[in-house]
MITORNU-98618 format. One record per residue (C-alpha): residue number from 1; residue in three letters; x, y, z. Coordinates in pm, 1 decimal. Example, Ala and Ser with C-alpha at 12.3 -4.5 7.8 and 13.67 -1.06 7.14 Angstrom:
2
<rec seq="1" type="Ala" xx="1230.0" yy="-450.0" zz="780.0"/>
<rec seq="2" type="Ser" xx="1367.0" yy="-106.0" zz="714.0"/>
This chain:
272
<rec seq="1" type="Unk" xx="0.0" yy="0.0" zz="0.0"/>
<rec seq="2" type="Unk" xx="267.7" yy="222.1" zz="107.1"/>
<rec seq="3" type="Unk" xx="478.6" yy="166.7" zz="-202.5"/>
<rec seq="4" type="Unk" xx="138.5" yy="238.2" zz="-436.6"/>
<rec seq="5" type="Unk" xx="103.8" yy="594.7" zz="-251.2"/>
<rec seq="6" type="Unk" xx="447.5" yy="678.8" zz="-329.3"/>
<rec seq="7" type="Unk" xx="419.5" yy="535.9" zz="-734.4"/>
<rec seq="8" type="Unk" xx="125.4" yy="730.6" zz="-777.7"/>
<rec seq="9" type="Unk" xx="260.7" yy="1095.3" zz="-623.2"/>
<rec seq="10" type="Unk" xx="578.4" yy="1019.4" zz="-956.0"/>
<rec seq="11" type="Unk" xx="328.0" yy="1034.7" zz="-1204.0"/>
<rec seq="12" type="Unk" xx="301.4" yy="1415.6" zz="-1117.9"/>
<rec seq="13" type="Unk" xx="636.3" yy="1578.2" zz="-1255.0"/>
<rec seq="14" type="Unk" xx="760.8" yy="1920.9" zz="-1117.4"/>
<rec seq="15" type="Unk" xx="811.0" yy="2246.8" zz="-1334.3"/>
<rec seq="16" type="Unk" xx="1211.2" yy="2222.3" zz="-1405.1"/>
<rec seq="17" type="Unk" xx="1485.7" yy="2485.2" zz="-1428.8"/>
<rec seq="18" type="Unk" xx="1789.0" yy="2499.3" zz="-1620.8"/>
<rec seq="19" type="Unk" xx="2107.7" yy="2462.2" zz="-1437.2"/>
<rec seq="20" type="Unk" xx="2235.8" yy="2776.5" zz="-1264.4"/>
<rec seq="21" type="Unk" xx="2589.1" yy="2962.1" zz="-1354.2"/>
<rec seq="22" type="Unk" xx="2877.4" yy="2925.1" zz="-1148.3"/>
<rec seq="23" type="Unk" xx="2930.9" yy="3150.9" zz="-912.1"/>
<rec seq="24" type="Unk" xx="3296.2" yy="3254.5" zz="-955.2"/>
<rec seq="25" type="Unk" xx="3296.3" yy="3388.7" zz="-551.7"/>
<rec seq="26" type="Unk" xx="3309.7" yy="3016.3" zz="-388.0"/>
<rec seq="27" type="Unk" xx="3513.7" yy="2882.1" zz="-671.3"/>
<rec seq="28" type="Unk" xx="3783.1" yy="2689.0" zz="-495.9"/>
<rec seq="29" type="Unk" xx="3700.9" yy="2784.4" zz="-158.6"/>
<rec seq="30" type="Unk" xx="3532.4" yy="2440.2" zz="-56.3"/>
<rec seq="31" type="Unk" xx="3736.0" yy="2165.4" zz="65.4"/>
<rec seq="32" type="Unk" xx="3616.4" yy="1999.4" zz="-181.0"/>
<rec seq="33" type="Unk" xx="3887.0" yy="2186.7" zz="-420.8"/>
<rec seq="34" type="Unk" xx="3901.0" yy="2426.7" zz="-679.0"/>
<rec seq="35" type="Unk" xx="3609.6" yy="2339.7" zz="-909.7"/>
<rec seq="36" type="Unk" xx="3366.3" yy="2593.9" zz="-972.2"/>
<rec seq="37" type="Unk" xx="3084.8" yy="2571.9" zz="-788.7"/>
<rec seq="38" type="Unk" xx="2708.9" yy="2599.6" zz="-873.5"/>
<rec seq="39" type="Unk" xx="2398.3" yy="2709.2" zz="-690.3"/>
<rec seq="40" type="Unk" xx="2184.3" yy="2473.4" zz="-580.7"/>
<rec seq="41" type="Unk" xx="1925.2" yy="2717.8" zz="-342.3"/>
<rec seq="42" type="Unk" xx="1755.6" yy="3051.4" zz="-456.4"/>
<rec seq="43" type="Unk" xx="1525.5" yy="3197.5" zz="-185.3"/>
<rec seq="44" type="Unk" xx="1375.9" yy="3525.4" zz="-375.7"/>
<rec seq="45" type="Unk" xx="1220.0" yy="3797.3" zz="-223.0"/>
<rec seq="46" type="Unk" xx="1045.5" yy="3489.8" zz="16.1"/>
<rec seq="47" type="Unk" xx="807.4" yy="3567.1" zz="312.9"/>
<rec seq="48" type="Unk" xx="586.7" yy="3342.0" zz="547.7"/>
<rec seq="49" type="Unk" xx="300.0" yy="3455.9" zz="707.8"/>
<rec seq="50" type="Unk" xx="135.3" yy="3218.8" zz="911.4"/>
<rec seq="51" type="Unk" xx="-252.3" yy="3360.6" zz="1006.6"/>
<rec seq="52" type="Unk" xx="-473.9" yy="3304.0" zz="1321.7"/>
<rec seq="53" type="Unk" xx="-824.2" yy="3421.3" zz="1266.2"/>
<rec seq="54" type="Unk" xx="-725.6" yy="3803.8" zz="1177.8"/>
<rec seq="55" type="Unk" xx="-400.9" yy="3780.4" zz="1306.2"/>
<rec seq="56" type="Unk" xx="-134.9" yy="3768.3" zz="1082.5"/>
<rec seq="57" type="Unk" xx="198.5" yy="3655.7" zz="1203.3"/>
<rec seq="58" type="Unk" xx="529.4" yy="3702.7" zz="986.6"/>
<rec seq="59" type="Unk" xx="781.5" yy="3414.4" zz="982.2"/>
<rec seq="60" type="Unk" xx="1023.6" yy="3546.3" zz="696.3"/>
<rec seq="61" type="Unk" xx="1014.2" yy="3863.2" zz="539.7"/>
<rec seq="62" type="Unk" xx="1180.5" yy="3910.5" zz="183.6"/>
<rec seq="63" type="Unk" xx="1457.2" yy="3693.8" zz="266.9"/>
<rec seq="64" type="Unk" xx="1717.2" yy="3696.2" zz="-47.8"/>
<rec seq="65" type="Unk" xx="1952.7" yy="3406.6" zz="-6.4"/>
<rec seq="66" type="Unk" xx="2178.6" yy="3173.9" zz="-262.7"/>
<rec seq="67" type="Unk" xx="2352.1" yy="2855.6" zz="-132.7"/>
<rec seq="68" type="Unk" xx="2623.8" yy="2678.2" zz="-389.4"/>
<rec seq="69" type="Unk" xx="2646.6" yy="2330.3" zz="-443.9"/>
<rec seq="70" type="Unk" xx="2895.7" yy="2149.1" zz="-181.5"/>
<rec seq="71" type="Unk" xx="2867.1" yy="2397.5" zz="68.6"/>
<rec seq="72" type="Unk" xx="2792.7" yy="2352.2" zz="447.9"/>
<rec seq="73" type="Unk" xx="2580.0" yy="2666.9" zz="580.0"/>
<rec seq="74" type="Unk" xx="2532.2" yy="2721.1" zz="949.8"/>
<rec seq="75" type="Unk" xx="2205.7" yy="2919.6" zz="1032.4"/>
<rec seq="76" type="Unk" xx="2185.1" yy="3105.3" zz="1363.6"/>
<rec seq="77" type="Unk" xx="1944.1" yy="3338.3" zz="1524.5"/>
<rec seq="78" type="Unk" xx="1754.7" yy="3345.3" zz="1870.2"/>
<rec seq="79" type="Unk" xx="1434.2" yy="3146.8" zz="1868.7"/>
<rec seq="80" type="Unk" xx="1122.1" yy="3336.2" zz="1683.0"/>
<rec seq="81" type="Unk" xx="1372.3" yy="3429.8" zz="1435.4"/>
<rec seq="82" type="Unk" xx="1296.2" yy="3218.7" zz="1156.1"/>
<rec seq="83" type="Unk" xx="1509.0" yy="2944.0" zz="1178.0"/>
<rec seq="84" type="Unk" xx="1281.6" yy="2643.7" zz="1145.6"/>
<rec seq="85" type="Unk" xx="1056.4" yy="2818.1" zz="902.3"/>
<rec seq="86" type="Unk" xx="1313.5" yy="2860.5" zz="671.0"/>
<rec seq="87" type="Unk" xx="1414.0" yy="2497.0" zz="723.6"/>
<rec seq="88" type="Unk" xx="1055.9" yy="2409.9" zz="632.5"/>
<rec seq="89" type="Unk" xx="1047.9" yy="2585.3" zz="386.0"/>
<rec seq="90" type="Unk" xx="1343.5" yy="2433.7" zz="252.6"/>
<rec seq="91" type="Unk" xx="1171.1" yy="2084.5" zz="325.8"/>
<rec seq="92" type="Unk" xx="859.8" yy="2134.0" zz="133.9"/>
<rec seq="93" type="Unk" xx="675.6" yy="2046.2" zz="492.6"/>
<rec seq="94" type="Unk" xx="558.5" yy="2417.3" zz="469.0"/>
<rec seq="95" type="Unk" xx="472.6" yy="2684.8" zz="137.7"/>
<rec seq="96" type="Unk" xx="570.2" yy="3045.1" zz="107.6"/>
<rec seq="97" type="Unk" xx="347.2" yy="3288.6" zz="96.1"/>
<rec seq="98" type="Unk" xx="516.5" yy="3492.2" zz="-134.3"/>
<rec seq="99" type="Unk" xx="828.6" yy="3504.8" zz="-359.4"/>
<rec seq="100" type="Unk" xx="1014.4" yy="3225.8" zz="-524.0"/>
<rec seq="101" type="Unk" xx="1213.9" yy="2931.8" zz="-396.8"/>
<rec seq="102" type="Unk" xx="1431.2" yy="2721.2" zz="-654.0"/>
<rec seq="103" type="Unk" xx="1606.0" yy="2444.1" zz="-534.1"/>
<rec seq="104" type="Unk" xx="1814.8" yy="2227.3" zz="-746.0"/>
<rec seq="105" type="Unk" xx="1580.0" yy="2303.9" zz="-1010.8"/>
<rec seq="106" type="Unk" xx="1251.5" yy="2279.0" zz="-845.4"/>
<rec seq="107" type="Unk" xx="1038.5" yy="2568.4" zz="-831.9"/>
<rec seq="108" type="Unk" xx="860.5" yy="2456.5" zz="-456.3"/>
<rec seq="109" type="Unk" xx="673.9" yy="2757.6" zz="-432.5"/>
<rec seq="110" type="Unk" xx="478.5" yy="2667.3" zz="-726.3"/>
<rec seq="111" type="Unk" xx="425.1" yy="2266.7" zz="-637.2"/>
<rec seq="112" type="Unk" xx="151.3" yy="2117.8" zz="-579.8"/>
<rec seq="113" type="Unk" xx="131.3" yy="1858.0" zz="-303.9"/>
<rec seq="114" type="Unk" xx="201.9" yy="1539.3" zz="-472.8"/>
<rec seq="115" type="Unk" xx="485.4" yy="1714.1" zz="-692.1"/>
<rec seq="116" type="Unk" xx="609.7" yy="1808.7" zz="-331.9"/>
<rec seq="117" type="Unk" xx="571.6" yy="1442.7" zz="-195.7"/>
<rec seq="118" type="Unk" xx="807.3" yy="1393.6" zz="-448.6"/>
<rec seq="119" type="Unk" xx="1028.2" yy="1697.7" zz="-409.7"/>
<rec seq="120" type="Unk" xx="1105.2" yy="1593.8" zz="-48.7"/>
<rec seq="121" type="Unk" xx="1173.3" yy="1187.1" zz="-105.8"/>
<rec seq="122" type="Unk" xx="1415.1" yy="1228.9" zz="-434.7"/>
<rec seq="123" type="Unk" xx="1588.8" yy="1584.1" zz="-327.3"/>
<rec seq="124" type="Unk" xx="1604.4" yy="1619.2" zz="44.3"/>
<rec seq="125" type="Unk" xx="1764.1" yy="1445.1" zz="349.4"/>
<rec seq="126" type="Unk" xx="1640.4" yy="1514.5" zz="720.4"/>
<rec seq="127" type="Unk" xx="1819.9" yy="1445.7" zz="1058.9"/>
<rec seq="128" type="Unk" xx="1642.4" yy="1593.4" zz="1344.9"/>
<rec seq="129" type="Unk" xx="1718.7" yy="1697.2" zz="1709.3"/>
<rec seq="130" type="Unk" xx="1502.5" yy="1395.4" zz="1830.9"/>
<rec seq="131" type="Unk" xx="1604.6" yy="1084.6" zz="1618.5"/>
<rec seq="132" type="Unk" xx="1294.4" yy="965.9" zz="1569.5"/>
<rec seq="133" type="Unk" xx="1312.7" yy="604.3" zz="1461.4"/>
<rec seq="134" type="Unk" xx="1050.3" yy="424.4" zz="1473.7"/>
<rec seq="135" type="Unk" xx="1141.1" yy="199.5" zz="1785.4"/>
<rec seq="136" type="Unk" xx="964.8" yy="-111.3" zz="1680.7"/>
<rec seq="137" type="Unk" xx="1252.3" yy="-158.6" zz="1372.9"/>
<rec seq="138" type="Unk" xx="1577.0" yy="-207.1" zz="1408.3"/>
<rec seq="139" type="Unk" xx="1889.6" yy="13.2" zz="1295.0"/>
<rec seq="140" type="Unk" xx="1860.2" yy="-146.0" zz="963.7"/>
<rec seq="141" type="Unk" xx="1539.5" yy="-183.4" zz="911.1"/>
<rec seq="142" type="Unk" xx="1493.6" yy="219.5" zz="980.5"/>
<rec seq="143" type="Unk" xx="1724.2" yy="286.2" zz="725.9"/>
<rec seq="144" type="Unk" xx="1534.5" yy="-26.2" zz="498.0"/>
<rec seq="145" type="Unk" xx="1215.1" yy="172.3" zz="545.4"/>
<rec seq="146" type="Unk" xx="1354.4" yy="534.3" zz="404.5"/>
<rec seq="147" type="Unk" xx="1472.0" yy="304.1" zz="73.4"/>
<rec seq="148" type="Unk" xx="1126.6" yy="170.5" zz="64.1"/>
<rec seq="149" type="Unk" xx="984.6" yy="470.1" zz="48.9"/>
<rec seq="150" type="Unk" xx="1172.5" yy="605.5" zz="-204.4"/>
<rec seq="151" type="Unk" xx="1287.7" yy="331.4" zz="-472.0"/>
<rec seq="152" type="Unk" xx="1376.1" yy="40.7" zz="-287.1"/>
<rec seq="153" type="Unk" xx="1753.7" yy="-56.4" zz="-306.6"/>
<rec seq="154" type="Unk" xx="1720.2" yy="-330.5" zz="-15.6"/>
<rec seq="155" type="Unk" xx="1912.8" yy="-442.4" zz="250.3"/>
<rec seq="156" type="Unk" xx="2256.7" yy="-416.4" zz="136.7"/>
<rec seq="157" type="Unk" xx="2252.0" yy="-41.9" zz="11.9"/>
<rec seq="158" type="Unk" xx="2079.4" yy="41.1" zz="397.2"/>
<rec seq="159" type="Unk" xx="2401.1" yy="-151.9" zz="526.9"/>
<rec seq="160" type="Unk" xx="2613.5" yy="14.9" zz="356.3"/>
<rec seq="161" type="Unk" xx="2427.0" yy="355.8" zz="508.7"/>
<rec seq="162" type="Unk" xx="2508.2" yy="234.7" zz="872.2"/>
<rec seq="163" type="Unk" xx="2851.6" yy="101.2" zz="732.2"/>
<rec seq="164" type="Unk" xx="2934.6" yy="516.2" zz="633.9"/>
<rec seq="165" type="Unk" xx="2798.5" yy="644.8" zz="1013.8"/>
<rec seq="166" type="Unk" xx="3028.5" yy="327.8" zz="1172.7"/>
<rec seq="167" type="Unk" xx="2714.3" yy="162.4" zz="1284.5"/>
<rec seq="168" type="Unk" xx="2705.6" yy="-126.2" zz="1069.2"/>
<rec seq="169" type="Unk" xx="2800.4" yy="-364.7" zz="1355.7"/>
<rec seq="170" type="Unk" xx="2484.9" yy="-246.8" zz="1531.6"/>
<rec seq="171" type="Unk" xx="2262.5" yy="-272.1" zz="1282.1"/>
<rec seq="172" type="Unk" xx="2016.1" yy="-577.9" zz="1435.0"/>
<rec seq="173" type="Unk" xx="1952.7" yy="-326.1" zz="1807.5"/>
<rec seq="174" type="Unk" xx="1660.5" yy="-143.6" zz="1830.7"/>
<rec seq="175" type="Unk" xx="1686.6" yy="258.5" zz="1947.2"/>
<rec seq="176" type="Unk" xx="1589.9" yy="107.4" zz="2318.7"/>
<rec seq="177" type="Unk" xx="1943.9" yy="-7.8" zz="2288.1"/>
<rec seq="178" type="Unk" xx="2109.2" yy="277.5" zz="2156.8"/>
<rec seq="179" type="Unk" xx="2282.8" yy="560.1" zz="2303.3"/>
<rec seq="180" type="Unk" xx="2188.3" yy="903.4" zz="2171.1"/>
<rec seq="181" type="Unk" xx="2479.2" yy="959.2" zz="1996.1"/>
<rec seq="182" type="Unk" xx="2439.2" yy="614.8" zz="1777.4"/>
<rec seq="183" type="Unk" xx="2049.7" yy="662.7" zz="1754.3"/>
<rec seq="184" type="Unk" xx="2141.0" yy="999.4" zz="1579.3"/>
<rec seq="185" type="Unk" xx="2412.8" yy="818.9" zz="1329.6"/>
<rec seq="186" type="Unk" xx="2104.9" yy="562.0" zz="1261.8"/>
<rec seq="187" type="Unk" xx="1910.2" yy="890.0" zz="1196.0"/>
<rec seq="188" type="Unk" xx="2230.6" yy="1038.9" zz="937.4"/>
<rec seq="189" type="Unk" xx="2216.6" yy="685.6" zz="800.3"/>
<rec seq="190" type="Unk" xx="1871.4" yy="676.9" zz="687.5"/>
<rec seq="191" type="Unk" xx="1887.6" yy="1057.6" zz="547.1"/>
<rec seq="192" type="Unk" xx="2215.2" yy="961.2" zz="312.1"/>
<rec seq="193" type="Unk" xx="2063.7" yy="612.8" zz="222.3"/>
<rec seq="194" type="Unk" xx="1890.5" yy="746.5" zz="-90.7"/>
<rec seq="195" type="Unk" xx="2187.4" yy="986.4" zz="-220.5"/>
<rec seq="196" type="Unk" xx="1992.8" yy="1338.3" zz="-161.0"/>
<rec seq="197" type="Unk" xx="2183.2" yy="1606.1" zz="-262.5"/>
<rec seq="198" type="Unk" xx="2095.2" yy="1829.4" zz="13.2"/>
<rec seq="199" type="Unk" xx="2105.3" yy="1727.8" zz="354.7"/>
<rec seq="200" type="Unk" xx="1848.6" yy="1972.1" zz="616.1"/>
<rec seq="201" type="Unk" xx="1960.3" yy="1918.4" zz="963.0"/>
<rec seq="202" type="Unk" xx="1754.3" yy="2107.7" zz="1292.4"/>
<rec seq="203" type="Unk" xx="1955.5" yy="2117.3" zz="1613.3"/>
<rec seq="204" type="Unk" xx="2118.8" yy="1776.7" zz="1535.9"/>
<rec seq="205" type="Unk" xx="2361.5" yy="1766.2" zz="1832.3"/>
<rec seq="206" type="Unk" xx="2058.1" yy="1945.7" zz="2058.3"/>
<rec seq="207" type="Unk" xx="1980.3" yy="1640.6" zz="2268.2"/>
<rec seq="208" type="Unk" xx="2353.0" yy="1498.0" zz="2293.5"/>
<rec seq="209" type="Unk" xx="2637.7" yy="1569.8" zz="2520.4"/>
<rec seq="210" type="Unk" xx="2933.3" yy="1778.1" zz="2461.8"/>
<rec seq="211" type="Unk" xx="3166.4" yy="1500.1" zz="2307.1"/>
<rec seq="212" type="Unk" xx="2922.1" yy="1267.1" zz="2124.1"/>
<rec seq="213" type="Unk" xx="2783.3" yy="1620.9" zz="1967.8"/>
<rec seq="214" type="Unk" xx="3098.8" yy="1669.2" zz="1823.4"/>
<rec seq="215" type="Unk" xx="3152.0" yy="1352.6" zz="1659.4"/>
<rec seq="216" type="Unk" xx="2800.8" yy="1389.0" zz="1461.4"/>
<rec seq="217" type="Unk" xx="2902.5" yy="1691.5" zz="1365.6"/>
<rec seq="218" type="Unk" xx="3262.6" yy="1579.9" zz="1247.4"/>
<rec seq="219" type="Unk" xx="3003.9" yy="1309.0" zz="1067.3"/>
<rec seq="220" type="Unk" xx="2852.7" yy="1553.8" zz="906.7"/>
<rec seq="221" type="Unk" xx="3163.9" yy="1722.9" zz="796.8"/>
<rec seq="222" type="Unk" xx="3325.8" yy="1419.5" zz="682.7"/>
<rec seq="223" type="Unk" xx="2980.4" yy="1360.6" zz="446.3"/>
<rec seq="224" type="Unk" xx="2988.9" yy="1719.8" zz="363.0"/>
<rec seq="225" type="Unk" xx="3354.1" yy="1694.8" zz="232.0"/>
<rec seq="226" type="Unk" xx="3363.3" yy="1332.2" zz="91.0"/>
<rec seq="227" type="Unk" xx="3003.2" yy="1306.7" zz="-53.9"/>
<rec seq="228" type="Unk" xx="2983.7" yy="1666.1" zz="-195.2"/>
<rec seq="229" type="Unk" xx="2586.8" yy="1684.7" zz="5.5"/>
<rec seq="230" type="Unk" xx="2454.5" yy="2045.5" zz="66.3"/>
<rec seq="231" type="Unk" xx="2458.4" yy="2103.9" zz="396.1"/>
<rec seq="232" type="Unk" xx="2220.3" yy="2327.4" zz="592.0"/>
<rec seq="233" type="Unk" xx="2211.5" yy="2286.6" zz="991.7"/>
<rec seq="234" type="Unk" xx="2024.2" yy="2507.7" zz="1185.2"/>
<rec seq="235" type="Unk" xx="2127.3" yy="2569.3" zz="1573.9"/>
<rec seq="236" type="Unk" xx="2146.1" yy="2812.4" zz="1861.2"/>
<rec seq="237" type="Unk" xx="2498.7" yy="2723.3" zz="1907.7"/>
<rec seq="238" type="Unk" xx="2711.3" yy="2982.5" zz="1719.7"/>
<rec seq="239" type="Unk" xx="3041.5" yy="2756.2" zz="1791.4"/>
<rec seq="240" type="Unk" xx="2917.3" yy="2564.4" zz="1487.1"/>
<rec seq="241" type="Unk" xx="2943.7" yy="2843.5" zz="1257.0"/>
<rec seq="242" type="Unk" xx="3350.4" yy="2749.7" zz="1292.9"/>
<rec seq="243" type="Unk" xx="3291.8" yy="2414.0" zz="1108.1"/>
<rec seq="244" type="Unk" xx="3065.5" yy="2604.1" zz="799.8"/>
<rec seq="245" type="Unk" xx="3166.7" yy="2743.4" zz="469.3"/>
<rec seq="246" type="Unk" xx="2916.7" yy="3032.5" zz="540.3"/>
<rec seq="247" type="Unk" xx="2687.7" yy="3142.7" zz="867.8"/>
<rec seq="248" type="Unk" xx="2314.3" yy="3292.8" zz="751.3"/>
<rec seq="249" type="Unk" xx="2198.3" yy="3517.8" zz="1056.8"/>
<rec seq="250" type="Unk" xx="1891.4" yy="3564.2" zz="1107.0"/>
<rec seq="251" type="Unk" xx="1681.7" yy="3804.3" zz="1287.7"/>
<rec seq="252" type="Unk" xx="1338.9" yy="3868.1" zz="1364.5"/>
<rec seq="253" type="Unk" xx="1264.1" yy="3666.1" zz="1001.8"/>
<rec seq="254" type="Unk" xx="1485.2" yy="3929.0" zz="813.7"/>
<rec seq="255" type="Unk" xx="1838.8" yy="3800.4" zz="698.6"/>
<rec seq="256" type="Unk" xx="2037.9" yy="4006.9" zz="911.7"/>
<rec seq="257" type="Unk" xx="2347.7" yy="3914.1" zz="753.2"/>
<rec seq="258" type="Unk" xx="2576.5" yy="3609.8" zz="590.8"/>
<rec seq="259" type="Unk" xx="2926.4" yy="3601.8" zz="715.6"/>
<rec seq="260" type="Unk" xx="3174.3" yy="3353.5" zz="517.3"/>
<rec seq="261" type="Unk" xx="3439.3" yy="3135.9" zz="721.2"/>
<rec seq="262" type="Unk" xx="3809.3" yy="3248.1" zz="629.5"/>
<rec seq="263" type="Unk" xx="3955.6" yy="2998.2" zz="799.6"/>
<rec seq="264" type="Unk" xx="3726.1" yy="2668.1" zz="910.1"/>
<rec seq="265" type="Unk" xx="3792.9" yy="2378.2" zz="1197.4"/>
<rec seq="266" type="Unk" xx="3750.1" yy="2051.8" zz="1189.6"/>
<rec seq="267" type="Unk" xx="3468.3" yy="1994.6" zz="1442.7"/>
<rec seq="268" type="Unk" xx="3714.2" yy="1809.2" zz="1686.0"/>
<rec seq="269" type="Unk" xx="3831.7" yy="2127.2" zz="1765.9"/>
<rec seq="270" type="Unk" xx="3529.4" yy="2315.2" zz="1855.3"/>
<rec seq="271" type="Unk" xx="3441.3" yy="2437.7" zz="2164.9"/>
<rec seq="272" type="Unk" xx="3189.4" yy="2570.5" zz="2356.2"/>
């Protein structure tokens, strides 16, 4: 049943783009090396407005924003600012109200909901602050279950998942017998399983001590570096920002201002 759902949402096919230009500004600047680089998000001119009754309540105003392929963008701002709007935005769990979002091609503010069913399973990877695994499966067969969803792939390609996060020797335990820091590789493992090219990640070290947090986010740098994935993480911990190739600020749902990383860290050597 499941897998007919999903079938039925690809006969709807998005509005395309043509590939953007390379911007000649991050050229090089990646880890990655000195390829040019090309943009892969284009928030323009977009604003949320989420309404009660008469009430209208502003998530993001105008924001103007372009990420590049490869890169690893940090967004910071106190809470109310905008932070997880954007990021559902970004997710195609939420619409805009008004202006344009393109990403890798898609036009989501125009989508309709089964084009956006399959925006989110072929183009986007989540890892949230809370895991959540479903706690009846094990390690493996959470990961199984994201593959099943999208095109299959079995068992071996979900092993191979947990292989990448260093978990493939726990793959039969359920979350129950987990610790938080492996529940949240299980979690990475299940967002890289299907190849997305852009990885969405909200407060991923929030529920994990100092030391484990630091080894998902070295993780995520390692993915970020290796696997060429998009990376956008979202956080109140501005420490982070040291590991990113560029740190979005936002501010009462305005971008208040992007500030690129001259010189990053590897996340061993964060602190905070």
């Amino acid at each position: 049943m499941i897998r007919r759902v999903w079938r039925e949402a690809l006969k709807h096919k998005a509005k395309r783009y043509p590939p953007a230009e390379v911007d000649p500004t991050i050229a090089g600047h990646s880890n990655s090396g000195g390829d040019g680089r090309k943009e892969i998000i284009r928030f323009e001119k977009v604003s949320k407005i989420y309404r009660m009754g008469d009430v209208e309540v502003p998530a993001l105003r105008e924001v103007d924003l372009v990420v590049y392929r490869g890169e690893f963008i940090v967004i910071l701002g106190p809470s109310g600012s905008g932070k997880t709007t954007l990021l559902n935005l970004l997710g195609g769990m939420d619409t805009v109200t008004s202006g344009r979002l393109v990403v890798n091609g898609w036009d989501i503010s125009q989508l309709s909901v089964q084009e956006l069913t399959e925006y989110r399973r072929t183009q986007i990877g989540f890892v949230f602050q809370f895991f959540n695994l479903i706690p009846t499966l094990t390690a493996l067969e959470n990961v199984e279950l994201a593959l099943e969803l999208v095109d299959g792939g079995g068992r071996e390609k979900a092993m191979r998942a947990l292989e990448a996060v260093g978990l493939a020797h726990r793959a039969d335990h359920f979350p129950s017998q987990l610790s938080g820091g492996e529940q949240q590789r299980v979690a990475i493992a299940r967002a890289i399983c299907k190849d997305p090219p852009i990885l969405l990640c909200d407060e991923p070290t929030g529920e994990l001590d100092y030391e484990t947090g630091k080894r998902i986010l070295a993780l995520m740098q390692d993915i970020n570096e290796k696997q060429g994935q998009t990376i956008i993480l979202v956080t109140h911990n501005s420490a982070i920002s040291d590991i990113s190739h560029r740190t979005v600020y936002l501010h009462s749902g305005r971008l208040a201002k992007v500030v690129r990383t001259e010189k990053r860290k590897r996340a061993e050597e964060l602190e905070w």
